[in-house]
SERO-4910 file (N, C-alpha, C, O; in steps of 0.05 Angstrom, whole numbers):
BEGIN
 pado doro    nc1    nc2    nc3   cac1   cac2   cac3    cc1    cc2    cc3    oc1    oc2    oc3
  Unk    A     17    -24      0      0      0      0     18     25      0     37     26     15
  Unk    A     12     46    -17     20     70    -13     23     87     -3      6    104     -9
  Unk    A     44     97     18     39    116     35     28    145     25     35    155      3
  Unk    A      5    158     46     -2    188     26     20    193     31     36    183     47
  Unk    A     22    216     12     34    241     25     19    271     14      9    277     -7
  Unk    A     22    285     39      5    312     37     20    327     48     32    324     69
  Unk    A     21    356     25     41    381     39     73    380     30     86    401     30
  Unk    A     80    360     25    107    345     24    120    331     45    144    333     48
  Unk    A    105    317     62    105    304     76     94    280     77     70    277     72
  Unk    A    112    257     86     96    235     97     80    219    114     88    204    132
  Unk    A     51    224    106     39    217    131     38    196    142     24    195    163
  Unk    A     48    179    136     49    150    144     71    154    166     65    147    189
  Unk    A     92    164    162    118    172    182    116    190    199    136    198    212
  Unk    A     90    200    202     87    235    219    104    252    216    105    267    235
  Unk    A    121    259    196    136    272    199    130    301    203    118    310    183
  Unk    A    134    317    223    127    343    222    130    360    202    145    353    184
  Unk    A    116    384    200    133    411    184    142    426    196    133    433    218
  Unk    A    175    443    180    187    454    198    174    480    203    166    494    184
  Unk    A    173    489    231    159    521    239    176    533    248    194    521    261
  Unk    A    176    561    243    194    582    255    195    574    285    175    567    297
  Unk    A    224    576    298    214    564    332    226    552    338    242    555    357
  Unk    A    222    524    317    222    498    331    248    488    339    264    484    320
  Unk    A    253    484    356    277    472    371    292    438    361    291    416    371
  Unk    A    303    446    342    312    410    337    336    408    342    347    422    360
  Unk    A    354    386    324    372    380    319    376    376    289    362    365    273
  Unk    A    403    390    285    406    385    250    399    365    238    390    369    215
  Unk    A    401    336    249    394    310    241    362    318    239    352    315    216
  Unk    A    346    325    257    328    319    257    307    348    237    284    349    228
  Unk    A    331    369    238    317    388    223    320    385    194    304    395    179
  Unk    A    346    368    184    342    361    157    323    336    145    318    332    121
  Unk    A    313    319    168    294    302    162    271    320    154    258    313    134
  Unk    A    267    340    167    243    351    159    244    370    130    227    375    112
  Unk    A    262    376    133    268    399    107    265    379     93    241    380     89
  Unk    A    275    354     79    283    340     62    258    326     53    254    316     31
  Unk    A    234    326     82    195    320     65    183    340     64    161    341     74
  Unk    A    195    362     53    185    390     48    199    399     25    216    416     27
  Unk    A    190    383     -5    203    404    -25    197    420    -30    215    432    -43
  Unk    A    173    435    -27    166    457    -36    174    484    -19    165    507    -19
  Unk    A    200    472      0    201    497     14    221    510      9    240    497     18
  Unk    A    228    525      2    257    539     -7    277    549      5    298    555     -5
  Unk    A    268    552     41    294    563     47    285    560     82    264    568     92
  Unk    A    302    550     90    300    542    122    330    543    137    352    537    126
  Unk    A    326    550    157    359    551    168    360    536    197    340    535    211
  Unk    A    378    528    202    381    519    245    408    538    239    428    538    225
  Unk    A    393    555    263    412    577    283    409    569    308    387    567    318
  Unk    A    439    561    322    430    553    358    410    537    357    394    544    375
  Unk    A    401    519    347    383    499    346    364    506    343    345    491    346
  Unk    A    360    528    337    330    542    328    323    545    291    335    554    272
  Unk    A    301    534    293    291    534    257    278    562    254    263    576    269
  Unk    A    287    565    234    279    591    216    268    593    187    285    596    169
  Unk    A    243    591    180    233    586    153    230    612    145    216    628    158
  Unk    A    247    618    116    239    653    102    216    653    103    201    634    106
  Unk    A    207    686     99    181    690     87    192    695     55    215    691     48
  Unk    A    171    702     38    167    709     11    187    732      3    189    749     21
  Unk    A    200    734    -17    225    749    -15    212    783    -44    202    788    -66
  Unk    A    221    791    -20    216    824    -37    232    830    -52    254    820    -49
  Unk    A    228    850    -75    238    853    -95    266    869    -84    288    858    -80
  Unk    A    258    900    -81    280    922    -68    300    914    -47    324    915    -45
  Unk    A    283    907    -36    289    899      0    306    869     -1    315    862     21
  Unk    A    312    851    -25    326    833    -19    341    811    -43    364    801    -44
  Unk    A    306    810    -69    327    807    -93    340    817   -107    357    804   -119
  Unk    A    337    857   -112    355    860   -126    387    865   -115    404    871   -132
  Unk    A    394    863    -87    416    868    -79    435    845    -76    460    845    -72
  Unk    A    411    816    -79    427    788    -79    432    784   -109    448    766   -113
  Unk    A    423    795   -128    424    795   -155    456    805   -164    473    793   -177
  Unk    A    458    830   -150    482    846   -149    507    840   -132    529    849   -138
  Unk    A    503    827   -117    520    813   -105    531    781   -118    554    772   -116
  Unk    A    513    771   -129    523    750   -143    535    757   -168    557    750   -176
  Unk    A    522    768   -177    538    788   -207    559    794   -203    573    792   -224
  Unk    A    575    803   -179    602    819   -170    619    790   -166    639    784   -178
  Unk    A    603    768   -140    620    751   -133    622    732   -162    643    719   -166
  Unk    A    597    730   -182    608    714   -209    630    725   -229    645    713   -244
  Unk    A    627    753   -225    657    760   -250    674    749   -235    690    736   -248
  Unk    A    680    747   -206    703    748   -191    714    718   -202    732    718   -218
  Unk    A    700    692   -191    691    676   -189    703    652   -212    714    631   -208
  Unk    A    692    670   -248    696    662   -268    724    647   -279    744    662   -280
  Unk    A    727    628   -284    760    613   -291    784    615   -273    808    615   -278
  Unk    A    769    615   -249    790    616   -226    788    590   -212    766    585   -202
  Unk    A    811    571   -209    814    542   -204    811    541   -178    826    558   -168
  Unk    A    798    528   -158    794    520   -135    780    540   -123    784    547   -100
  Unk    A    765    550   -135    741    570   -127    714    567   -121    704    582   -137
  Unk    A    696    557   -108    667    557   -110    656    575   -107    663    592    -90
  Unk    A    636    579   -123    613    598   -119    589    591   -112    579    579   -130
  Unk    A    573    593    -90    553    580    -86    522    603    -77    524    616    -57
  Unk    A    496    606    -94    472    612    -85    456    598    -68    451    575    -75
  Unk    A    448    608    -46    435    589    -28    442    569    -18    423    553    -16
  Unk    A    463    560    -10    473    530    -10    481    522     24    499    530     38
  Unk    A    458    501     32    459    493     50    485    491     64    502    485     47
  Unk    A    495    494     91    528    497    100    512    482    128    494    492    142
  Unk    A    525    456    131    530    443    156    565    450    172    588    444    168
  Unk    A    550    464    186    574    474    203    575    458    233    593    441    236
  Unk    A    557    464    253    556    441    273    535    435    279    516    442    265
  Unk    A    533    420    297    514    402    311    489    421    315    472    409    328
  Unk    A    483    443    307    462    459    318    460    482    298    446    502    300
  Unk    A    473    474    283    473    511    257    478    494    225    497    481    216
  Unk    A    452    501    214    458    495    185    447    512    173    426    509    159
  Unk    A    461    535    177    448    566    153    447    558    125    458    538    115
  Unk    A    434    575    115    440    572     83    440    602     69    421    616     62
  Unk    A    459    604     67    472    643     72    466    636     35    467    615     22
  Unk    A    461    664     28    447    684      6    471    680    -16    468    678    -41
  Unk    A    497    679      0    523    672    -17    550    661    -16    561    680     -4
  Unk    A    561    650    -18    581    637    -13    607    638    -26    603    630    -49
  Unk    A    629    643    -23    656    638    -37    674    619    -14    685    624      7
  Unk    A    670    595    -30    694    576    -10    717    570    -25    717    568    -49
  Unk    A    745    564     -5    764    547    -30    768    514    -30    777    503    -10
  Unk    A    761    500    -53    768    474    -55    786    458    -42    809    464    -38
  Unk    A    771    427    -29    798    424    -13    827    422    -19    846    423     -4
  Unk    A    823    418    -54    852    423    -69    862    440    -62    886    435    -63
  Unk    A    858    466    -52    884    481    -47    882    498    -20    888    521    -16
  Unk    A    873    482     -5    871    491     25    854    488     37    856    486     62
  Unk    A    827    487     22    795    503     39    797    488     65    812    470     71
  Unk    A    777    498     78    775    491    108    742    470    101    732    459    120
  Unk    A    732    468     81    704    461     79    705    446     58    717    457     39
  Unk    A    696    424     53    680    399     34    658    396     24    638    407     35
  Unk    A    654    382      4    633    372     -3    628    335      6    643    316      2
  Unk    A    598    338     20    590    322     27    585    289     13    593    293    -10
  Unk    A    578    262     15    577    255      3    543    248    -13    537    235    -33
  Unk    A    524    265      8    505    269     -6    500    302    -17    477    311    -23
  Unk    A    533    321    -19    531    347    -46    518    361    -26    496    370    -33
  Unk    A    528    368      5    528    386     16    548    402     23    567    388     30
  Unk    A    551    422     24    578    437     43    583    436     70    570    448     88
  Unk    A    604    419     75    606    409    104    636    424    117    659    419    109
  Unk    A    630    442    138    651    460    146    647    491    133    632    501    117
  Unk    A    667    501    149    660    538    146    676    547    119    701    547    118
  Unk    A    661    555     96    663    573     80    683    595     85    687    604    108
  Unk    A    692    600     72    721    626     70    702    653     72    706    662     95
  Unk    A    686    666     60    673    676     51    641    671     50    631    653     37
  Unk    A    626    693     67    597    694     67    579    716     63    585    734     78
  Unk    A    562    719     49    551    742     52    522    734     53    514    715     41
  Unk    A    504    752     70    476    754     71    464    777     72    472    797     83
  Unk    A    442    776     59    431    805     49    404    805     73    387    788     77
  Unk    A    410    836     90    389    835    116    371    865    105    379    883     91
  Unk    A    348    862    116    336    889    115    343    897    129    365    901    120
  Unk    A    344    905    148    359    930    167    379    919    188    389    897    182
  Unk    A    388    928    211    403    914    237    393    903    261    404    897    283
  Unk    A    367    903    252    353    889    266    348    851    266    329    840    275
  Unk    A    365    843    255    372    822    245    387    792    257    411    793    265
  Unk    A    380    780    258    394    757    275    411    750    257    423    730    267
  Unk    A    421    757    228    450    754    219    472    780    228    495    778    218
  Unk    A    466    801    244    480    817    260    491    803    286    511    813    296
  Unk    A    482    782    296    477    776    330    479    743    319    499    740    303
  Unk    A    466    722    323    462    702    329    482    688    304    501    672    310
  Unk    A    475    698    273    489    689    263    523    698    255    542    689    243
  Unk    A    518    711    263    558    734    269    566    715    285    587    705    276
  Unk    A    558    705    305    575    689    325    570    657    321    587    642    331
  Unk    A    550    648    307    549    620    293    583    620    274    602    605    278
  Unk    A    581    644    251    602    646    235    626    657    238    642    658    219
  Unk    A    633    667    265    662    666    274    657    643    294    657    627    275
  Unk    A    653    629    313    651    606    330    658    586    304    676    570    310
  Unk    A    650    584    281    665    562    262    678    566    239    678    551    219
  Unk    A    693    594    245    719    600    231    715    612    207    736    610    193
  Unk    A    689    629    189    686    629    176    702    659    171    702    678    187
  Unk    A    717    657    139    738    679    148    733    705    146    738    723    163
  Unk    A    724    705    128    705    731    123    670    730    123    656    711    117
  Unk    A    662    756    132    628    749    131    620    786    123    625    805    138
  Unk    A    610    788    102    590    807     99    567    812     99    552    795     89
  Unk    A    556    837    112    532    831    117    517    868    108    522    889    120
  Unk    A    502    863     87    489    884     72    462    892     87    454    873    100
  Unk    A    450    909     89    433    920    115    416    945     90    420    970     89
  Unk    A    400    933     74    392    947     59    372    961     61    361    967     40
  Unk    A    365    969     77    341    993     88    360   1013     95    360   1035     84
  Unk    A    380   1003    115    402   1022    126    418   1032    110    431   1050    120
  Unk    A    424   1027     82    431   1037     66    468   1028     76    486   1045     73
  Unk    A    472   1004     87    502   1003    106    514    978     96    494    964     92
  Unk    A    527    969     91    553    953     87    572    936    112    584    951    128
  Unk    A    574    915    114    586    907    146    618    893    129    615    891    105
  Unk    A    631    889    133    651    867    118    665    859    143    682    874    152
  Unk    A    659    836    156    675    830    173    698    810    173    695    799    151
  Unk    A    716    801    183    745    790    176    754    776    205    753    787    227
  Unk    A    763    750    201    767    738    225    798    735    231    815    729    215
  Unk    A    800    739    254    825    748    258    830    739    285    817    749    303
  Unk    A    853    713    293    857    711    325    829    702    340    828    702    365
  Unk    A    809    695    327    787    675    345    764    691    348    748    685    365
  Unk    A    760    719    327    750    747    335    740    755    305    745    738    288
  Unk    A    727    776    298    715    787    278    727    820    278    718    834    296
  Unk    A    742    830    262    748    846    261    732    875    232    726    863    212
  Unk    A    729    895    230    707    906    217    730    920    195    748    935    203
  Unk    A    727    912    169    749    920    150    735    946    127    716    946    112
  Unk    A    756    966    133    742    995    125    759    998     97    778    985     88
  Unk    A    747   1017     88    741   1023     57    767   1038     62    774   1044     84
  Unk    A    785   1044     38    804   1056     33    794   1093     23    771   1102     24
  Unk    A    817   1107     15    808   1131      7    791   1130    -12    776   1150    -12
  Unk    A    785   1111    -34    769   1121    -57    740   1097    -45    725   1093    -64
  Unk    A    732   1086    -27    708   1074    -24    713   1051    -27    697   1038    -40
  Unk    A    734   1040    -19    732   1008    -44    749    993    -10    768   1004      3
  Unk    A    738    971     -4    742    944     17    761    922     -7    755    917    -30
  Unk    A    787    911     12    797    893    -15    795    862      7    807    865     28
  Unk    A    785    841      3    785    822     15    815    807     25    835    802     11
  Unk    A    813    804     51    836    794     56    845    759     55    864    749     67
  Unk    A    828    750     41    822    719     35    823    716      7    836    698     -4
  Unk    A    810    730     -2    809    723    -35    816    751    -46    801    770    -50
  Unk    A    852    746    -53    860    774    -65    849    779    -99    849    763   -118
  Unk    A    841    804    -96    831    823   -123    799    821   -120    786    827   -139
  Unk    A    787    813   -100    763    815    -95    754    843    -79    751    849    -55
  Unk    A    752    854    -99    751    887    -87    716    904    -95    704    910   -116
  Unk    A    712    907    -70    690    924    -84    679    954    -70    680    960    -46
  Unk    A    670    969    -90    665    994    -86    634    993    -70    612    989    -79
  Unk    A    643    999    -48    620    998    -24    588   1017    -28    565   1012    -23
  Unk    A    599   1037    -39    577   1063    -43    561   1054    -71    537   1049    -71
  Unk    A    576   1055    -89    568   1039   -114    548   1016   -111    524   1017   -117
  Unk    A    561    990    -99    541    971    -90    508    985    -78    486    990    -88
  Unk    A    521    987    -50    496   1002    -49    480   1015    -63    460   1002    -66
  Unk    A    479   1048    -79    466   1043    -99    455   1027   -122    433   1033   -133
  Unk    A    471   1007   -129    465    982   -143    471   1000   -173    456   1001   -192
  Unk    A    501   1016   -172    511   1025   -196    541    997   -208    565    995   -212
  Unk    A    520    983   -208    532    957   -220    560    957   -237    579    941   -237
  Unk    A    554    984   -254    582    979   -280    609    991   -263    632    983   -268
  Unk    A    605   1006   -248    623   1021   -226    628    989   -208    650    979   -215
  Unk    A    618    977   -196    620    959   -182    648    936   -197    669    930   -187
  Unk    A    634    929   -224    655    915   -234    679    920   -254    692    906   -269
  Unk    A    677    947   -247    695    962   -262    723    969   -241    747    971   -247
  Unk    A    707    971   -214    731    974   -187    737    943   -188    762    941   -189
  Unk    A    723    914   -187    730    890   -189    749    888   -210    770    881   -201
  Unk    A    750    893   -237    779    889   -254    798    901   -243    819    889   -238
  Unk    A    794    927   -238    823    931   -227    836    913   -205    860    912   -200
  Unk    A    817    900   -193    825    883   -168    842    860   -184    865    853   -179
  Unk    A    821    849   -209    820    823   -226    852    826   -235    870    809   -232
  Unk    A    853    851   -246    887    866   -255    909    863   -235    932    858   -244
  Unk    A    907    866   -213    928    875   -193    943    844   -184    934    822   -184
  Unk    A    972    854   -176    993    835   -179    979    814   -165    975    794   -177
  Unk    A    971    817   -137    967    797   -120    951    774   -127    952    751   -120
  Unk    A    926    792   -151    904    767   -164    922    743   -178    919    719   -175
  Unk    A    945    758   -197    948    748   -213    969    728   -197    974    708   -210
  Unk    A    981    730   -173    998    711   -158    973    692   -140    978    668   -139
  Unk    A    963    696   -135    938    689   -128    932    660   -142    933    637   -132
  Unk    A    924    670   -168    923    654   -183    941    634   -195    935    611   -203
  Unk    A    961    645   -194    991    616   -196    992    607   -181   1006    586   -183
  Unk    A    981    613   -151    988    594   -132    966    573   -126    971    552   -114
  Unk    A    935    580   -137    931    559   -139    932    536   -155    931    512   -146
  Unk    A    934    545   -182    948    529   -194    960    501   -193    956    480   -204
  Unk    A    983    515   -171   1007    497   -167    999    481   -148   1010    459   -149
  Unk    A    976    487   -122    968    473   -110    952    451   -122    949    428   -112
  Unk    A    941    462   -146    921    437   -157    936    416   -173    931    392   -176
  Unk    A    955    429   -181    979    401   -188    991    392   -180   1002    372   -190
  Unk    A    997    406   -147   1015    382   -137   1005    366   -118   1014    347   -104
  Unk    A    968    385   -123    946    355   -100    948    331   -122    948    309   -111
  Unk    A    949    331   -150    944    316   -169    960    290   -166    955    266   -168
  Unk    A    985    307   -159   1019    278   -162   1007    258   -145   1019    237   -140
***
């Protein structure tokens, strides 16, 4: 006999649906995510589930739009690089965000993070960004300290009502706040030539955005950058 299923769930198994709230365990919060396809986006912070609401245009896609645009030129024909939208991150026993964006490095040439063997990201990402409406935000607070507590090296965090920019940088077991140079522009201290013009972004003057990114793409360090991974990926090869 056929078990129903209703909602995306199985009712033969009771399996709950996940609610904002609910107190689990990753084990037990991806059981639930996983009889819920129709749901698009759920997170465990501190063991706490968090299901999005419906995502607004101003207020959240077009600034994740712009942000992926910047981290994809970056991104493009560069060896041991991931780029990831939405992509589930098992970090510990109690936190499996799924941040707005991701830049990790391959374990070929160092990364601190893997791919799972059921094609999850297991371990802290180099690089995070999440797009908040204002600072009122539990990616200010709950998740700032989920993502330095598991090493994640860099974390930005865009505050788009506030019209504000966060770029934070981990440093000594700590998060340190990395400021714009004289002309507006933050240069990542993880992934050199990843440079972007802060004010620009914000307005969402896009061609300015990736026009300060080539020069980053140009500058010596990208291009050593880039030989060195390289060399790491050939001599993970031998």
């Amino acid at each position: 006999m056929t078990a129903k299923v209703e909602h995306g769930f199985n009712k033969s198994e009771r399996i709950p649906p996940l609610e904002s709230g609910d107190r689990l365990t990753r084990y037990e919060f991806e059981r639930r995510y996983t009889a819920m396809p129709y749901l698009k986006k759920a997170e465990l912070i501190e063991g706490v589930v968090y299901v999005a609401s419906p995502v607004r245009s101003r207020s959240h896609a077009q600034p994740h739009a712009a942000i992926m645009g910047w981290l994809s030129a970056y991104w493009v024909a560069k060896p041991g690089v991931d780029l990831n939208d939405n992509a589930t991150v098992r970090l510990d026993l109690d936190n499996e965000p799924q941040p707005d964006a991701l830049l990790r490095l391959e374990e070929s040439v160092g990364g601190q993070s893997h791919l799972s063997e059921d094609d999850y990201i297991q371990g802290a990402p180099e690089l995070v960004v999440e797009i908040a409406a204002s600072s009122a935000t539990k990616d200010l607070y709950d998740k700032k300290r989920v993502y330095r507590r598991n090493g994640v090296q860099e974390y930005i965090v865009w505050q788009v009502i506030n019209q504000k920019l966060d770029w934070f940088c981990w440093q000594d077991g700590d998060y340190i706040s990395l400021t714009a140079d004289n002309n507006g522009v933050i240069q990542s201290q993880v992934f050199p030539g990843l440079w972007l013009d802060v004010t620009a972004l914000l307005t969402l003057k896009m061609t300015q955005v990736l026009a300060v990114l080539q020069a980053g793409l140009n500058s010596a360090e990208h291009t050593a950058f880039i030989q060195l991974l390289a060399e790491k990926i050939n001599n993970s090869g031998q």
